[in-house]
C-alpha positions in Angstrom: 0.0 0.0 0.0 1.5 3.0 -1.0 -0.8 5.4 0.6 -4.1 5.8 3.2 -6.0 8.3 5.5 -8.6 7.2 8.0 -11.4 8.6 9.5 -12.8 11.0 6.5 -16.4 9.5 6.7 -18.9 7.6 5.2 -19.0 7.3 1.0 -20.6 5.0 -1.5 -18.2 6.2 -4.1 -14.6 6.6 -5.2 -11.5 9.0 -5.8 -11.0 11.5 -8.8 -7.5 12.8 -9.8 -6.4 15.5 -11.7 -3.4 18.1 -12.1 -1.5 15.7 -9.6 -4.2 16.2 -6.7 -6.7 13.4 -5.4 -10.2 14.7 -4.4 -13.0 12.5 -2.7 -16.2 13.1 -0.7 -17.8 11.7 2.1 -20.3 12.4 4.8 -18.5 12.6 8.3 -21.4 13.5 10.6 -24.8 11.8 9.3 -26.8 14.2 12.2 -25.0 17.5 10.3 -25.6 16.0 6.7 -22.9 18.1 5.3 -21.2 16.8 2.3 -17.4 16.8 2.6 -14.7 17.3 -0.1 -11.1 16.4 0.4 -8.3 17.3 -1.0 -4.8 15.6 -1.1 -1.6 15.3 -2.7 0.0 12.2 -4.3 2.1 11.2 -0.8 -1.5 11.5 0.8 -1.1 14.7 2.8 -4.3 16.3 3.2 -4.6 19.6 1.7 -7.8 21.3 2.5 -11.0 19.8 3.2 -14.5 21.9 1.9 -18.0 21.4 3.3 -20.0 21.9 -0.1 -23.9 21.8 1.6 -26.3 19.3 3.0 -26.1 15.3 1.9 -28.8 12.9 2.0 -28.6 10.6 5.2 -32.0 9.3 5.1 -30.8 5.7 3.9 -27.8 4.4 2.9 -25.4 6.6 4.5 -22.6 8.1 2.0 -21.7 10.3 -0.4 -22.6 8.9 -4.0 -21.1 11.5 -6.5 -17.5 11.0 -8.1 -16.2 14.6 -7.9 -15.6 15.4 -11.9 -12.6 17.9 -12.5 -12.1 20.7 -15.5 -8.9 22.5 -15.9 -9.2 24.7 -11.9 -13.2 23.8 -11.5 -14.4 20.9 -9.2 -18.0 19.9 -10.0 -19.9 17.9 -7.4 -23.2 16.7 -7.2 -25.2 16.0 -3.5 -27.0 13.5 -2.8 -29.6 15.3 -2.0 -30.0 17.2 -5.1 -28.0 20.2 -6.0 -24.9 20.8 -8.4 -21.8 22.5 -6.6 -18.8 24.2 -8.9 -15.7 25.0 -6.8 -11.9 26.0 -7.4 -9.9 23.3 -7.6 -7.0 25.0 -5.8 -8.8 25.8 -2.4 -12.4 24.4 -2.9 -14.1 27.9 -2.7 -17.6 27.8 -4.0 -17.9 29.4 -7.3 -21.3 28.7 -8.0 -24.2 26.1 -7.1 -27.8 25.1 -8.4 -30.5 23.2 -6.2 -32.7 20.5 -8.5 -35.7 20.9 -6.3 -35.4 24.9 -5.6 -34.0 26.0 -9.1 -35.2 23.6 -11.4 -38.5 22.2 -10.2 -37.3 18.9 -9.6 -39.6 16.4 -7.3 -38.8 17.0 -3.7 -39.9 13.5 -2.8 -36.2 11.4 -2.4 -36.1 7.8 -1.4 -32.8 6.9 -1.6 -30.5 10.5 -2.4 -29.4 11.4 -5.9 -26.5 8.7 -7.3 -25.1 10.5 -10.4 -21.7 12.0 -11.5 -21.3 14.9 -13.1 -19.7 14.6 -17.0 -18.2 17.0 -19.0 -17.4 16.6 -22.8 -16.9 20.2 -24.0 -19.9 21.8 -25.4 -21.7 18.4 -26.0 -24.5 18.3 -23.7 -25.5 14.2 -22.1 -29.0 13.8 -20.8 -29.4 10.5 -19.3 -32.4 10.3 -18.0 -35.1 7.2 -16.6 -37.5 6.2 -18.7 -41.5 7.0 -16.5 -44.3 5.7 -17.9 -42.6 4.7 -21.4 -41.8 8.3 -21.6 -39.0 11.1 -20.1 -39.6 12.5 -17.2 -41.4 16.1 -16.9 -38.3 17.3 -15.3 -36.2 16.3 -18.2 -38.7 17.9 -20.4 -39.2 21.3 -18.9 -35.5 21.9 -18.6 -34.9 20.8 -22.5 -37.8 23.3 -22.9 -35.9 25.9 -20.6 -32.3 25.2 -23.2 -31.2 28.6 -24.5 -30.6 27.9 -28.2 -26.6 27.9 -28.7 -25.7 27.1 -25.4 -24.1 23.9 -26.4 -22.9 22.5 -29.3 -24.7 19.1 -29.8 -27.1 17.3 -27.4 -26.7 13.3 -27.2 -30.6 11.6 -25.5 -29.9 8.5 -23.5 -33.0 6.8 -22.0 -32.5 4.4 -19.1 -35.2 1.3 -19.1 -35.3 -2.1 -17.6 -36.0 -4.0 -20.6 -35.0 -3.3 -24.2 -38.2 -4.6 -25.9 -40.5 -1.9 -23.7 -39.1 1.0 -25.3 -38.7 2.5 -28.6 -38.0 5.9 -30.1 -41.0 7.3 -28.6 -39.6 7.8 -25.1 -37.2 10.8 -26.2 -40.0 12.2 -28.9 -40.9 14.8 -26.5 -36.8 16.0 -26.5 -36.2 15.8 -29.4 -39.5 18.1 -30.9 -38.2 20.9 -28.2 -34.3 20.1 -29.8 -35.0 20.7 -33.2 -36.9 23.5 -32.6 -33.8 25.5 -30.9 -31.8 24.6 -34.1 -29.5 21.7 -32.3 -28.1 18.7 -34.1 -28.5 15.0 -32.0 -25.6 12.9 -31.6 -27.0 9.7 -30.0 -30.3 8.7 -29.4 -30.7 5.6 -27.8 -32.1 3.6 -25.0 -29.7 1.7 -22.0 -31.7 -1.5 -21.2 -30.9 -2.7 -17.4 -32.7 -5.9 -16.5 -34.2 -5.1 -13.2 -36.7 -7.7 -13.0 -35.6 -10.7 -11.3 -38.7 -13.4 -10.8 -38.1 -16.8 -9.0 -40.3 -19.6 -10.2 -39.5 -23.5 -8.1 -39.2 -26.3 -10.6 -42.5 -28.2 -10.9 -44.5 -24.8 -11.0 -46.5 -23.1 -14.1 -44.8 -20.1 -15.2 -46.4 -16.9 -13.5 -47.9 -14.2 -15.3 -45.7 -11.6 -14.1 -42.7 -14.0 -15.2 -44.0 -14.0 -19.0 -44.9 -10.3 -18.7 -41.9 -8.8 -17.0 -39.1 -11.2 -19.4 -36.3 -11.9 -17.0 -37.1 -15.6 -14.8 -34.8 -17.3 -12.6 -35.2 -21.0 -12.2 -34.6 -22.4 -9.2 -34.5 -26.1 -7.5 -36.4 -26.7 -3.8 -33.0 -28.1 -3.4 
Protein backbone atom coordinates (compact mmCIF):
# COMPACT_ATOMS: atom_id res chain seq x y z
CA UNK A 1 0.00 0.00 0.00
CA UNK A 2 1.45 2.97 -0.96
CA UNK A 3 -0.76 5.41 0.57
CA UNK A 4 -4.11 5.76 3.24
CA UNK A 5 -5.98 8.32 5.48
CA UNK A 6 -8.62 7.18 7.97
CA UNK A 7 -11.43 8.59 9.51
CA UNK A 8 -12.78 10.96 6.45
CA UNK A 9 -16.41 9.49 6.70
CA UNK A 10 -18.90 7.64 5.23
CA UNK A 11 -19.00 7.25 1.02
CA UNK A 12 -20.61 5.00 -1.53
CA UNK A 13 -18.25 6.18 -4.11
CA UNK A 14 -14.60 6.57 -5.19
CA UNK A 15 -11.53 8.95 -5.80
CA UNK A 16 -11.02 11.46 -8.78
CA UNK A 17 -7.45 12.82 -9.84
CA UNK A 18 -6.44 15.48 -11.69
CA UNK A 19 -3.39 18.15 -12.09
CA UNK A 20 -1.53 15.68 -9.57
CA UNK A 21 -4.22 16.18 -6.74
CA UNK A 22 -6.70 13.44 -5.41
CA UNK A 23 -10.16 14.66 -4.41
CA UNK A 24 -12.98 12.54 -2.70
CA UNK A 25 -16.15 13.15 -0.72
CA UNK A 26 -17.81 11.69 2.11
CA UNK A 27 -20.34 12.45 4.76
CA UNK A 28 -18.48 12.58 8.32
CA UNK A 29 -21.40 13.54 10.57
CA UNK A 30 -24.83 11.76 9.32
CA UNK A 31 -26.82 14.20 12.22
CA UNK A 32 -25.05 17.50 10.29
CA UNK A 33 -25.56 15.98 6.74
CA UNK A 34 -22.93 18.07 5.28
CA UNK A 35 -21.18 16.79 2.28
CA UNK A 36 -17.42 16.82 2.58
CA UNK A 37 -14.74 17.32 -0.10
CA UNK A 38 -11.12 16.36 0.44
CA UNK A 39 -8.26 17.26 -1.04
CA UNK A 40 -4.84 15.58 -1.10
CA UNK A 41 -1.62 15.34 -2.72
CA UNK A 42 -0.04 12.23 -4.33
CA UNK A 43 2.08 11.17 -0.76
CA UNK A 44 -1.47 11.51 0.85
CA UNK A 45 -1.08 14.66 2.80
CA UNK A 46 -4.26 16.34 3.18
CA UNK A 47 -4.56 19.60 1.69
CA UNK A 48 -7.77 21.25 2.46
CA UNK A 49 -11.02 19.78 3.15
CA UNK A 50 -14.50 21.89 1.95
CA UNK A 51 -18.01 21.40 3.29
CA UNK A 52 -20.00 21.86 -0.11
CA UNK A 53 -23.90 21.77 1.55
CA UNK A 54 -26.28 19.25 2.98
CA UNK A 55 -26.12 15.30 1.91
CA UNK A 56 -28.81 12.91 1.96
CA UNK A 57 -28.62 10.61 5.16
CA UNK A 58 -32.03 9.27 5.14
CA UNK A 59 -30.78 5.68 3.88
CA UNK A 60 -27.84 4.41 2.91
CA UNK A 61 -25.43 6.58 4.52
CA UNK A 62 -22.57 8.06 2.02
CA UNK A 63 -21.72 10.35 -0.40
CA UNK A 64 -22.61 8.86 -4.03
CA UNK A 65 -21.12 11.47 -6.50
CA UNK A 66 -17.51 10.96 -8.11
CA UNK A 67 -16.22 14.61 -7.94
CA UNK A 68 -15.56 15.44 -11.87
CA UNK A 69 -12.57 17.87 -12.51
CA UNK A 70 -12.14 20.72 -15.55
CA UNK A 71 -8.89 22.46 -15.95
CA UNK A 72 -9.23 24.69 -11.87
CA UNK A 73 -13.21 23.76 -11.51
CA UNK A 74 -14.41 20.88 -9.17
CA UNK A 75 -18.02 19.94 -10.03
CA UNK A 76 -19.92 17.89 -7.44
CA UNK A 77 -23.17 16.72 -7.22
CA UNK A 78 -25.16 16.01 -3.49
CA UNK A 79 -26.98 13.45 -2.82
CA UNK A 80 -29.59 15.35 -1.96
CA UNK A 81 -30.00 17.25 -5.10
CA UNK A 82 -27.98 20.20 -6.00
CA UNK A 83 -24.93 20.83 -8.44
CA UNK A 84 -21.79 22.55 -6.59
CA UNK A 85 -18.83 24.17 -8.85
CA UNK A 86 -15.72 24.95 -6.77
CA UNK A 87 -11.89 26.01 -7.40
CA UNK A 88 -9.94 23.28 -7.56
CA UNK A 89 -6.97 25.04 -5.81
CA UNK A 90 -8.76 25.76 -2.42
CA UNK A 91 -12.36 24.41 -2.92
CA UNK A 92 -14.05 27.94 -2.65
CA UNK A 93 -17.60 27.79 -3.96
CA UNK A 94 -17.89 29.39 -7.35
CA UNK A 95 -21.29 28.71 -7.95
CA UNK A 96 -24.22 26.13 -7.08
CA UNK A 97 -27.79 25.13 -8.39
CA UNK A 98 -30.48 23.19 -6.20
CA UNK A 99 -32.71 20.47 -8.54
CA UNK A 100 -35.69 20.88 -6.27
CA UNK A 101 -35.39 24.91 -5.58
CA UNK A 102 -33.97 25.97 -9.08
CA UNK A 103 -35.20 23.64 -11.37
CA UNK A 104 -38.46 22.20 -10.20
CA UNK A 105 -37.27 18.94 -9.55
CA UNK A 106 -39.61 16.35 -7.33
CA UNK A 107 -38.82 17.03 -3.74
CA UNK A 108 -39.86 13.52 -2.84
CA UNK A 109 -36.20 11.39 -2.44
CA UNK A 110 -36.07 7.85 -1.35
CA UNK A 111 -32.82 6.87 -1.65
CA UNK A 112 -30.54 10.48 -2.37
CA UNK A 113 -29.42 11.37 -5.87
CA UNK A 114 -26.52 8.69 -7.35
CA UNK A 115 -25.15 10.48 -10.42
CA UNK A 116 -21.75 11.96 -11.46
CA UNK A 117 -21.33 14.89 -13.05
CA UNK A 118 -19.72 14.64 -16.95
CA UNK A 119 -18.22 16.97 -18.97
CA UNK A 120 -17.38 16.63 -22.76
CA UNK A 121 -16.89 20.18 -24.00
CA UNK A 122 -19.89 21.84 -25.42
CA UNK A 123 -21.71 18.39 -25.96
CA UNK A 124 -24.54 18.34 -23.74
CA UNK A 125 -25.51 14.21 -22.13
CA UNK A 126 -29.03 13.84 -20.80
CA UNK A 127 -29.39 10.53 -19.29
CA UNK A 128 -32.43 10.26 -18.00
CA UNK A 129 -35.09 7.17 -16.65
CA UNK A 130 -37.50 6.18 -18.69
CA UNK A 131 -41.53 6.97 -16.49
CA UNK A 132 -44.27 5.66 -17.89
CA UNK A 133 -42.62 4.65 -21.37
CA UNK A 134 -41.77 8.27 -21.57
CA UNK A 135 -38.95 11.09 -20.15
CA UNK A 136 -39.61 12.54 -17.23
CA UNK A 137 -41.43 16.08 -16.87
CA UNK A 138 -38.33 17.29 -15.27
CA UNK A 139 -36.23 16.30 -18.22
CA UNK A 140 -38.70 17.92 -20.37
CA UNK A 141 -39.25 21.25 -18.87
CA UNK A 142 -35.55 21.93 -18.57
CA UNK A 143 -34.93 20.77 -22.47
CA UNK A 144 -37.84 23.34 -22.92
CA UNK A 145 -35.92 25.91 -20.65
CA UNK A 146 -32.33 25.23 -23.23
CA UNK A 147 -31.23 28.59 -24.47
CA UNK A 148 -30.64 27.91 -28.18
CA UNK A 149 -26.64 27.85 -28.74
CA UNK A 150 -25.71 27.11 -25.38
CA UNK A 151 -24.09 23.91 -26.37
CA UNK A 152 -22.85 22.50 -29.27
CA UNK A 153 -24.67 19.14 -29.82
CA UNK A 154 -27.12 17.31 -27.36
CA UNK A 155 -26.75 13.33 -27.19
CA UNK A 156 -30.63 11.61 -25.46
CA UNK A 157 -29.85 8.46 -23.50
CA UNK A 158 -33.02 6.78 -22.05
CA UNK A 159 -32.50 4.38 -19.10
CA UNK A 160 -35.24 1.27 -19.09
CA UNK A 161 -35.32 -2.09 -17.55
CA UNK A 162 -35.96 -4.02 -20.61
CA UNK A 163 -35.04 -3.32 -24.16
CA UNK A 164 -38.15 -4.58 -25.93
CA UNK A 165 -40.47 -1.93 -23.73
CA UNK A 166 -39.06 0.95 -25.30
CA UNK A 167 -38.68 2.45 -28.57
CA UNK A 168 -37.96 5.90 -30.07
CA UNK A 169 -41.01 7.29 -28.64
CA UNK A 170 -39.57 7.83 -25.12
CA UNK A 171 -37.16 10.81 -26.21
CA UNK A 172 -39.98 12.18 -28.91
CA UNK A 173 -40.93 14.79 -26.53
CA UNK A 174 -36.78 15.95 -26.47
CA UNK A 175 -36.25 15.83 -29.43
CA UNK A 176 -39.48 18.08 -30.85
CA UNK A 177 -38.20 20.90 -28.22
CA UNK A 178 -34.34 20.06 -29.84
CA UNK A 179 -34.95 20.74 -33.22
CA UNK A 180 -36.88 23.47 -32.65
CA UNK A 181 -33.81 25.52 -30.90
CA UNK A 182 -31.76 24.62 -34.12
CA UNK A 183 -29.52 21.65 -32.25
CA UNK A 184 -28.07 18.68 -34.12
CA UNK A 185 -28.55 14.99 -32.04
CA UNK A 186 -25.59 12.91 -31.62
CA UNK A 187 -27.02 9.66 -30.05
CA UNK A 188 -30.31 8.67 -29.40
CA UNK A 189 -30.69 5.57 -27.84
CA UNK A 190 -32.08 3.56 -25.04
CA UNK A 191 -29.69 1.72 -22.02
CA UNK A 192 -31.68 -1.46 -21.16
CA UNK A 193 -30.93 -2.75 -17.43
CA UNK A 194 -32.73 -5.90 -16.54
CA UNK A 195 -34.20 -5.08 -13.23
CA UNK A 196 -36.71 -7.68 -12.99
CA UNK A 197 -35.56 -10.74 -11.32
CA UNK A 198 -38.73 -13.40 -10.79
CA UNK A 199 -38.07 -16.76 -8.96
CA UNK A 200 -40.30 -19.63 -10.23
CA UNK A 201 -39.52 -23.46 -8.09
CA UNK A 202 -39.20 -26.31 -10.55
CA UNK A 203 -42.47 -28.24 -10.89
CA UNK A 204 -44.47 -24.84 -10.97
CA UNK A 205 -46.50 -23.09 -14.12
CA UNK A 206 -44.84 -20.05 -15.25
CA UNK A 207 -46.44 -16.93 -13.52
CA UNK A 208 -47.88 -14.21 -15.26
CA UNK A 209 -45.69 -11.60 -14.08
CA UNK A 210 -42.70 -13.99 -15.20
CA UNK A 211 -44.00 -14.03 -18.96
CA UNK A 212 -44.87 -10.26 -18.75
CA UNK A 213 -41.86 -8.82 -16.99
CA UNK A 214 -39.12 -11.24 -19.44
CA UNK A 215 -36.27 -11.87 -17.00
CA UNK A 216 -37.10 -15.61 -14.83
CA UNK A 217 -34.84 -17.27 -12.61
CA UNK A 218 -35.23 -20.96 -12.25
CA UNK A 219 -34.59 -22.41 -9.20
CA UNK A 220 -34.55 -26.06 -7.51
CA UNK A 221 -36.38 -26.72 -3.81
CA UNK A 222 -32.97 -28.11 -3.38
Amino acid sequence: MLLSYEGLGQEHSTVATANGRIYVSRIRDSVQSMGTLFAFDPAGALLWTKEYGRDFTDNFIGTRSIPEVLDEHIYIESDAGAVYCLNASDGKEIWSRDFVQDLGVDSVIQFGYAESPLIDGDHLILLYPVHGFNAPRTVKRFVKSLPPALFGSISLIAVGCAGNWINEAVSADLRKSISKKSYSIVVDEVLAIPLTLIMNFAGKAESPAARLFGLELRASKD
